[in-house]
Steps between C-alpha positions, in 0.01 A plus 500: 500500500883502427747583784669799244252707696669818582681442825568820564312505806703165616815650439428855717377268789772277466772819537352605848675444807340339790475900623319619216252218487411521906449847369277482178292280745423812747478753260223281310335430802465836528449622155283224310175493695284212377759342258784467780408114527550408144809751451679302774392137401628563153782668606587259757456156239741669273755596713503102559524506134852344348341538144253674354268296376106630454341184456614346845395867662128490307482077601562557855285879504171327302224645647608792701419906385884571491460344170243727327668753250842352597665693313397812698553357843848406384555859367351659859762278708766583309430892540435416903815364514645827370340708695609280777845558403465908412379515895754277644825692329337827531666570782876374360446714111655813451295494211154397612552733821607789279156405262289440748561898643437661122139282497466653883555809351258515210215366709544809756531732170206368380300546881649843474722448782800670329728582747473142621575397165833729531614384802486116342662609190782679690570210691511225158707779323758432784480134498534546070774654532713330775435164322541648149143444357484729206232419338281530831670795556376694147181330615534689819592811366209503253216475774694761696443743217131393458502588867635854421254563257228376680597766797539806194868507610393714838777277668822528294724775309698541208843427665332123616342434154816586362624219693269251472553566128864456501481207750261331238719529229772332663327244620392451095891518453548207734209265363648534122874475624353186718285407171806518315734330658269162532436543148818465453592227734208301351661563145808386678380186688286348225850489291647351789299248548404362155918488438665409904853646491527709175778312239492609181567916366167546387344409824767713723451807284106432508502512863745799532242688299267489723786515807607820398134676474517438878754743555280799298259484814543830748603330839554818610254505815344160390355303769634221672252228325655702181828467572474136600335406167831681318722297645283148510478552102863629472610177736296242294656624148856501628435165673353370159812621238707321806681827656466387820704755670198788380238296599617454888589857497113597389404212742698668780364848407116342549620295836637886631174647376266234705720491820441896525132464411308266774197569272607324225601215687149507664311546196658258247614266668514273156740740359716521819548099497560495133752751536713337771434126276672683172829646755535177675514344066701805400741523762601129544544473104761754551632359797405733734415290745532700846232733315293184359508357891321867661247471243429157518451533912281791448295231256447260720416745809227619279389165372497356902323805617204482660212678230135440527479790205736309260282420177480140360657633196845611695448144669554346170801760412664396786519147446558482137745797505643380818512167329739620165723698745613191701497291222707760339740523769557121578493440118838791477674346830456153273291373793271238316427287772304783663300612239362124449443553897257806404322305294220330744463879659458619151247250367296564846516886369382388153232290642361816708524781250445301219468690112451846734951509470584643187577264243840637385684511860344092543677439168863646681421312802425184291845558285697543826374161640550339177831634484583428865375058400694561182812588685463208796452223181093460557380549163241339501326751763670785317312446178192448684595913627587618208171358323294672721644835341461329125128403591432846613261628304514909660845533411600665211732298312717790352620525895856432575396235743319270280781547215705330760300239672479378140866460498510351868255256346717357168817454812210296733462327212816392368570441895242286529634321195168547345712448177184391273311782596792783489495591092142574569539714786834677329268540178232659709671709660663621208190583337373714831840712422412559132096601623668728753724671233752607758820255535816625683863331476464298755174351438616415140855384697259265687283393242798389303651337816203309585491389133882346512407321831195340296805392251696361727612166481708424839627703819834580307323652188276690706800655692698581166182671357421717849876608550469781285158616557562512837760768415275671290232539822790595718513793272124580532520529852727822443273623237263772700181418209528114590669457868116564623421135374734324748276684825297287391699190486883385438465357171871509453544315844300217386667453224835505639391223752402291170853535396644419810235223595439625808210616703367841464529584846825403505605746214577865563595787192 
């Protein structure tokens, strides 16, 4: 039997905290009569589990019932276990409390109790509505009208169906503006993220496109979930074509729009914490840093407050975004030495959340370390950074931030004096350019750099040959399609402290 069984069922037992598994343990005492005993032993052997492996668990089960139809056992834990979990966050779901009254409501429709049924459908209507449930709310309205014509319409008169059939059609007005608009930002956001920070015409006027359809939507008496989407979308595209002054002022407009509306807080807490990460970014890279300090200590009273709700998944968002904000902070106050101290805390992070952090923000925390060795003269531990984002299979290598951990790699190199090996690695990485049919100035600037290094015969000839395209970068940096390159590192800086034949951390620009 191979052990590339599906391990589904070892991964959802693995993701439960020691809550949810005290738990899953009650509720299937209490709701597996007769199988309880083999539920838990199998449950219990692969929690112990640190790979999946169906051999050992058939070796060391030979014998016992749990093993009859397998496959079926495995399939009835795994739905236990979710029905564990439905019951235990009943209580804590808008959702699954809102649900849970509309199922109330068709059983009493269906025993005939109808005015029961009213009263339960009045009350999720309420609950729809304060939390902004629309789709539960059409759901709502339509058993309300089932309701009306189950009763002959004894109960209501023209002026209230007018009503209800006006309040109907706006709510229909909200879902396709709210339709729209993430439409739109999903249009928006895929660009975004197969291209980083938008460099070439094409892409900008691609993006813009789809920008601009944004502002046909009627905001008119849109709701606040509505509104917030608008200005996420509008902050993300001005944030990608590098206006950074339009993107804090939509990221301000969504801040103003959650501090007047405790729901929204409450209810999305993911999007609360990722807007407060993207001011703290937005505001310190325009040097706004009395506005970057308010929203960083309103970070870190969320991430130290106590939260038995809080969801693995905002867990992980809070250490890996947490993560690429210091780094990004130390890394523009030139503080090296402190992002290598991270580096422990963030390996213990790695270790516990393992492939559930998103691949792409690993690969920016990887660079940043790699950057941060790079900078202190460990190359050796640098490369071994930035091949973890080379060997990563999930990222796409169009992405900005492989494109550049290439680069990072052929400087490691030449650093490292791995002189043998550096054509090789210059010829490669030329050839990942051509595949990716998208070179700037300043990668072909590098490229050709990197190539009159190779060249080089002594110190002196290097310096003569770097002189003037170290000028030529200087000029990059004020170019607004190819100054986006040196966030990522100071290419020009480095090669300034080849000329001068000093330390990089010694050199400033």
């Amino acid at each position: 039997m191979s052990n590339k069984a599906s391990n589904n069922l070892f991964e959802l037992i693995k993701s439960l905290n020691k809550s949810e598994k005290r738990y899953f343990k009650v509720f299937s005492s209490r709701h597996t009569i007769g199988e309880e005993n083999g539920y838990i032993k199998l449950f219990d052997y692969i929690e112990k589990m640190e790979i999946y492996d169906e051999e050992i668990l058939f070796s060391d089960f030979k014998g016992q019932p749990l093993l009859n139809k397998f496959s079926i056992t495995k399939a009835r834990l795994y739905n236990n276990i979710l029905k564990s979990l439905d019951s235990f966050y009943s209580g804590t779901s808008i959702d699954a409390q809102i649900f849970r009254q509309i199922h109330s409501a068709d059983i009493l429709f269906n025993k005939g109790l109808y005015n029961q049924a009213e009263k339960i459908l009045v009350s999720a209507e309420k609950q729809a509505e304060k939390y902004e449930r629309f789709f539960m709310l059409m759901e709502i309205k339509n058993r309300q009208k089932q309701l009306l014509e189950n009763n002959l319409y004894n109960q209501t008169n023209l002026v209230q169906l007018e009503k209800k059939n006006q309040d109907e059609k706006n709510l229909m007005s909200e879902i396709q503006n709210c339709t729209a608009l993430w439409h739109l930002k999903s249009l928006l956001f895929h660009e975004i993220n197969q291209k980083g920070k938008i460099r070439d015409e094409q892409s900008i006027l691609q993006v813009k496109a789809i920008a601009d359809r944004l502002d046909e939507v009627d905001l008119t008496n849109a709701s606040v979930n509505s509104r917030f989407l608008f200005h996420h979308a509008k902050g993300a595209y001005y944030f990608a074509v590098n206006d950074l002054e339009c993107s804090f002022h939509h990221l301000k407009e969504n801040f103003q729009l959650a501090e007047s509306n405790e729901i929204l807080k409450e209810d999305k807490p993911n999007l609360y914490f990722s807007l407060l990460t993207n001011l703290i970014y937005v505001s310190t890279k325009l040097g706004y840093f009395a506005e970057a300090n308010k929203y960083l200590n309103l970070l870190k009273f969320l991430r130290d407050k106590e939260d038995a709700s809080r969801t693995t998944d905002l867990e992980i968002k809070y250490f890996s975004s947490a993560c690429s904000l210091e780094l990004f902070l130390l890394d523009e106050q030139k503080d090296y030495k402190k992002v290598i101290q991270l580096v422990p805390k963030i390996e213990a992070g790695y270790q516990l959340y393992g492939s559930q952090i998103n691949s792409l923000r690993k690969a920016y925390i990887d660079f940043k370390i790699a950057v941060a060795y790079l900078y202190t003269g460990d190359y050796s531990t640098s490369l071994i950074w930035i091949n973890k984002i080379l060997n990563e299979s999930k990222i796409d290598q169009k992405q900005d931030i492989f494109c550049f951990a290439q680069l990072i790699s052929l400087i490691l190199h030449f650093e490292l004096k791995n002189m043998d090996y550096l054509p090789y690695a210059l010829h490669a990485v030329k050839r990942y350019f051509k595949s990716r049919n998208q070179i700037y100035k300043f990668e072909a600037l590098f490229l050709k750099l990197i190539s009159q290094i190779n060249k080089s015969e002594n110190v002196f000839d290097l310096s003569d040959k770097l002189i003037p395209l170290e000028k030529e970068l200087e000029k990059l940096k004020s170019d607004p399609r190819e100054k986006i390159v040196f966030e990522y590192f100071d290419f020009q800086r480095w090669v300034k402290s080849k000329i001068e034949r000093r330390e990089l951390a010694e050199v400033f620009v």
